[in-house]
C-alpha positions as CSV (number, residue, x, y, z in Angstrom):
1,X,-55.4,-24.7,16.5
2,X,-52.5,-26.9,17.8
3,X,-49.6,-25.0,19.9
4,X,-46.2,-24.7,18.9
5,X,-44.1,-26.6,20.3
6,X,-41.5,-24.5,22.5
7,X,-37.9,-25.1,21.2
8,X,-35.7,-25.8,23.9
9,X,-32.0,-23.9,23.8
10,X,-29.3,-26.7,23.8
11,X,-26.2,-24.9,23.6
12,X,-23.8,-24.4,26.6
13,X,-22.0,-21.4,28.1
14,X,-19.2,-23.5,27.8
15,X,-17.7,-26.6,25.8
16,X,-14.6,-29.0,26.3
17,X,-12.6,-30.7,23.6
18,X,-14.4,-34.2,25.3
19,X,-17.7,-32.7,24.3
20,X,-16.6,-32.6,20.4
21,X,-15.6,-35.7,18.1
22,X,-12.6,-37.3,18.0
23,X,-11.2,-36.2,14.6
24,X,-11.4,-32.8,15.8
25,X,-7.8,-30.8,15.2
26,X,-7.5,-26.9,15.8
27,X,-6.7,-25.1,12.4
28,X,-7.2,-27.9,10.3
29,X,-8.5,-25.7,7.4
30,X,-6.4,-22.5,8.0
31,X,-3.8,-23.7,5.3
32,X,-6.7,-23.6,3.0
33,X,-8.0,-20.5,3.8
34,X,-4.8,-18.7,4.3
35,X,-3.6,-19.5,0.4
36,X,-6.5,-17.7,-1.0
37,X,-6.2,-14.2,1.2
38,X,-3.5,-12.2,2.2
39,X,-4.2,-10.0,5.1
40,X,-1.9,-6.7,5.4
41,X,-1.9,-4.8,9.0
42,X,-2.5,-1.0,8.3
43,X,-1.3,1.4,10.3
44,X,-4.2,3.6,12.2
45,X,-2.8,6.8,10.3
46,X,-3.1,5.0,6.7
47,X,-6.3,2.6,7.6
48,X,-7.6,6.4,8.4
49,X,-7.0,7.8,4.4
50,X,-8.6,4.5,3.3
51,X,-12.4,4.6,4.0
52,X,-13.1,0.5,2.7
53,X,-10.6,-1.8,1.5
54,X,-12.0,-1.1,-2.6
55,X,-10.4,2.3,-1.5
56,X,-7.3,0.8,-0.7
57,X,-6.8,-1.3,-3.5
58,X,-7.8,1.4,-6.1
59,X,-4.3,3.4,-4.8
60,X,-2.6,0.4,-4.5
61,X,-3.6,-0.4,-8.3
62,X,-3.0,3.1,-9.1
63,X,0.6,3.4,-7.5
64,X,1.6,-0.4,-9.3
65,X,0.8,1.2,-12.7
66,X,2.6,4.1,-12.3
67,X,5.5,1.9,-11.1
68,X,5.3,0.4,-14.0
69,X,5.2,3.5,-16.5
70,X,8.3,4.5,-14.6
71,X,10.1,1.3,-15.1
72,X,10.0,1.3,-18.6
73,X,11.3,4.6,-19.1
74,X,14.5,3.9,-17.0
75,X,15.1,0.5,-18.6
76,X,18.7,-0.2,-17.1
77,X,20.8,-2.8,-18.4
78,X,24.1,-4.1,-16.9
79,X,25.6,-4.5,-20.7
80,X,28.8,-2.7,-21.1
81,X,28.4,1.3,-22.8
82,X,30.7,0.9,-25.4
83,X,33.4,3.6,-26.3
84,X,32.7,7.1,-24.5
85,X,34.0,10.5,-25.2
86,X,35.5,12.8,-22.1
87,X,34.2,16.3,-23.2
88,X,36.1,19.5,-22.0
89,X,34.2,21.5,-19.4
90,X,31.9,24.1,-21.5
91,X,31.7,26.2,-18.4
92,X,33.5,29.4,-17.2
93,X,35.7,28.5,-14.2
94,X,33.8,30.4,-11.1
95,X,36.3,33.4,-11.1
96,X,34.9,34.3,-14.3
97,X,31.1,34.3,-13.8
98,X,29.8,37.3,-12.6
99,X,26.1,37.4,-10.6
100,X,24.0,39.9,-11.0
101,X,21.0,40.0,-8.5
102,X,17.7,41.6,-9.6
103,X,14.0,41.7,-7.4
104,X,13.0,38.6,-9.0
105,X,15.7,36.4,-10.1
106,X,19.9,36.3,-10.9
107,X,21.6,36.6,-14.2
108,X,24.7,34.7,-14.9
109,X,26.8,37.0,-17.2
110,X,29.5,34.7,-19.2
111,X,31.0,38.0,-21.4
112,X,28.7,38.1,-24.9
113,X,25.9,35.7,-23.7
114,X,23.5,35.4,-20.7
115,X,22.0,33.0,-18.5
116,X,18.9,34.6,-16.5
117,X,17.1,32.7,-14.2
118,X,13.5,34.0,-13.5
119,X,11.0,33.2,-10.9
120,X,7.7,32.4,-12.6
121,X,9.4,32.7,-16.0
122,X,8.7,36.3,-16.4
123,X,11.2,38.8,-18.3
124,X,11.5,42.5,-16.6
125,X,11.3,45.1,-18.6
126,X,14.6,47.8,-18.4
């Protein structure tokens, strides 16, 4: 049985530029690398919610879509709005409302009809 030859450990503590070749330039590859990536800085508080970056980019992903939905239903244009009416005010002047406070809720009383505002919806019977 022959023995193995040992394997003799050639690397330094410590290296100089002198010990490298000459075409040797610091960062010559980070423009390359740096195209393809784009590294954000989370705060602790937010890198905290976020237990891997899939996580992360899932809400991201998320929160772009529903940017999205929300931009298409306010579709602003700067195009002029054409001719518009000027409607009279269709409420009583504040002199003429009277407020009528209940447990749950007000009532707005404007003479014949009646605006009641309810918490939870819920009518109270008399």
């Amino acid at each position: 049985m022959k023995k193995a030859k040992s394997v003799r450990d050639t690397l330094r503590k410590e290296y100089t530029r002198a010990d490298f070749p000459a075409g040797l330039v610091r960062g010559r590859y980070a423009s390359r690398v740096s195209e393809g990536t784009n590294i954000v800085l989370l705060d602790p508080e937010v890198a905290a919610a976020f237990p891997t970056s899939e996580a992360v980019n899932k809400a991201l992903r998320g929160l772009l879509k529903t940017a999205r939905i929300v931009t298409r239903r306010r579709a602003y244009t700067h195009e002029p709005l054409g001719r518009l009416k000027i409607v009279d005010d269709f409420l009583p002047p504040p002199e003429r409302l009277v407020v009528v406070r209940t447990g749950s809720g007000a009532t707005a009383n404007r003479g014949k009809k009646k605006v009641a505002s309810r918490s939870r919806g819920r009518r109270q019977s008399k």
